[in-house]
N, C-alpha and C positions, 0 to 999 in steps of 0.2 A: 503258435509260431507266427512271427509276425515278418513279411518281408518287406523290403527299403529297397526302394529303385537299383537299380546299378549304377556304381559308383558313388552311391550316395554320402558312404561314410567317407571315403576318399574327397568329394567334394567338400564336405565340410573341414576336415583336414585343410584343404588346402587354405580355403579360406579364412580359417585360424593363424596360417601361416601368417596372413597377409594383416592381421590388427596387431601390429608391433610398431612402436614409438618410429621407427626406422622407416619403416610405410609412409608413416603421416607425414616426418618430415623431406620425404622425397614428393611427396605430393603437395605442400605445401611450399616447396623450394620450386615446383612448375606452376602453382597457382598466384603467387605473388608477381612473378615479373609480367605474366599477361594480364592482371590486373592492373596493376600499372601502366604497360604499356598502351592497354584500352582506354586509361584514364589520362594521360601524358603525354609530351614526345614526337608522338606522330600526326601527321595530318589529317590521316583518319579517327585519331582519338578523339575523346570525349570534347577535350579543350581543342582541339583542331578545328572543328565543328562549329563550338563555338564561335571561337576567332574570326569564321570567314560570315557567320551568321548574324554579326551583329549582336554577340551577347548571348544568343536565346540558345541553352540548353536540349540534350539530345532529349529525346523523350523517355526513356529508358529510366534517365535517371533526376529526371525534372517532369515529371507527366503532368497532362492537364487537366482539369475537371468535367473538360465537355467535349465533341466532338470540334466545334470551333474554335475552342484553343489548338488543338490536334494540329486544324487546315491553318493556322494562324504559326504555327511553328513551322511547320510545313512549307511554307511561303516566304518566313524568315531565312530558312536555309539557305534559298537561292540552289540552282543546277550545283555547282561545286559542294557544298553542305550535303546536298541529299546523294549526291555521288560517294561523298566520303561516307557518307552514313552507312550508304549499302554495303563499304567496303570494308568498316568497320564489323557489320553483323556477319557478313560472307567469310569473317578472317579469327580477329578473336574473342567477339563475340558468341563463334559456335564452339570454342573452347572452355571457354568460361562456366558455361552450366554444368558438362561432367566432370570438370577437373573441381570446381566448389562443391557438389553433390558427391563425389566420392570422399573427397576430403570432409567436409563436414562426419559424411558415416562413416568413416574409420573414426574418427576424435570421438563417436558418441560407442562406437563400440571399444573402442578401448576402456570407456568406463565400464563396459558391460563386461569388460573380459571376452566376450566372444560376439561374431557374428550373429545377428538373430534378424529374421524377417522381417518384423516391425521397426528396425534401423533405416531402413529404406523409405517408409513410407513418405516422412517430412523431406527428406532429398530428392526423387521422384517425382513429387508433385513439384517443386520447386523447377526443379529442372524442365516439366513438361509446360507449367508456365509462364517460364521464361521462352523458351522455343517457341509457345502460341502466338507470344509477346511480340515474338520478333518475325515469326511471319506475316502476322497481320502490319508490323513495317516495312517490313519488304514489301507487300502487295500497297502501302497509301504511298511509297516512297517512288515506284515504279512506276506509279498511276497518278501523280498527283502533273496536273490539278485535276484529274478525273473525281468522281466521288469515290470513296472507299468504306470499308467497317472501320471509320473513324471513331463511332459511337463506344466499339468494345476495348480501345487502346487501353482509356482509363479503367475500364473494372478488369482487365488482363493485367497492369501494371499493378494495380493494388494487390491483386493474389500473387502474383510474382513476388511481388516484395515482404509482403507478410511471410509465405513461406519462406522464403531467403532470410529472415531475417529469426524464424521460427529452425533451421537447419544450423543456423550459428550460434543461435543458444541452445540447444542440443551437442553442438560440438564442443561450445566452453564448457558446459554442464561436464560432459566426459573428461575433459581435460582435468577440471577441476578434480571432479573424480576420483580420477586416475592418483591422480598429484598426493590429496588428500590421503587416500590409499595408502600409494608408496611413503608417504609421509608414518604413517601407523607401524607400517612394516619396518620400516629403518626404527623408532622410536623405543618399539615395543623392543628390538635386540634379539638377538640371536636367541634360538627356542634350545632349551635343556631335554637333554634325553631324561625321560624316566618322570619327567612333571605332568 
């Protein structure tokens, strides 16, 4: 006899609920516009940032390869740039890594058919180094021109985006999937009794 926590089967259940096309496009219909909105639009956006910076790109999504480029962007910002900056991460910045990490594992379980543990993993880490990411901007942004862990921006943004970009092909992967899949199922045509 083998026992399973309480509520385990019920957890899973519910879970299964939750990997239907319906899901993903509700989470996909809240991940688009503050995608945008971070990149767009507002003053504290990506291009906001820009504009008032002289050109030079947030770090996030322009990094540098050394801790001097880091203090060299940093400086470019001017007070109004690095104000917006903080209020870009304080806002939808800290939306952005669970609403893309849940979205991505839903798109990759749906290829699977179901929830599985190792769905998680590439979303997760993504998620946890983008947050790294962005506190170690908050503390150079807060502190500048003090010194800061300017040195780890760049190896924080390159794991950040590898896996970000490692959680988005896991998700088209499912998607395709899925598609392909249903693609077979509609093809193949209704199943005969007694075949």
């Amino acid at each position: 006899m083998t026992l399973s926590p309480p509520g385990g089967m019920s957890r899973a259940r519910d879970a299964a609920r939750l990997v239907r096309p319906r899901t993903f496009l509700i989470l996909l219909a809240l991940l688009a516009p503050v995608l945008l909105l971070a990149n767009v639009g507002l003053p504290f956006s990506a291009a906001g940032i820009k504009e008032v910076s002289g050109g030079v790109g947030i770090l996030d999504l322009e990094p540098r390869e050394s801790a001097e480029g880091v203090y060299r962007a940093l400086a470019a910002y001017g007070e109004e740039g690095r104000e917006r900056y903080l209020v870009l991460l304080a806002t939808l910045d800290l939306l952005i890594p669970p609403l893309l990490a849940l979205t991505c594992a839903l798109a990759a379980a749906l290829g699977v058919g179901r929830v599985r543990w190792w769905i998680w993993v590439v979303p997760v880490a993504a998620l946890v180094a983008d947050y790294a990411e962005n506190a170690v901007l908050v503390i150079l942004l807060t502190r500048h021109p003090a010194p800061g862990p300017a040195a780890w921006l760049p190896a924080l943004t390159t794991v950040k985006t590898t896996t970000a970009v490692a959680e988005v092909v896991l998700a088209v992967a499912g998607l395709v999937y899925t598609a392909v899949r249903g693609f077979r199922r509609r093809s193949a045509g209704p199943s005969r009794p007694g075949r």
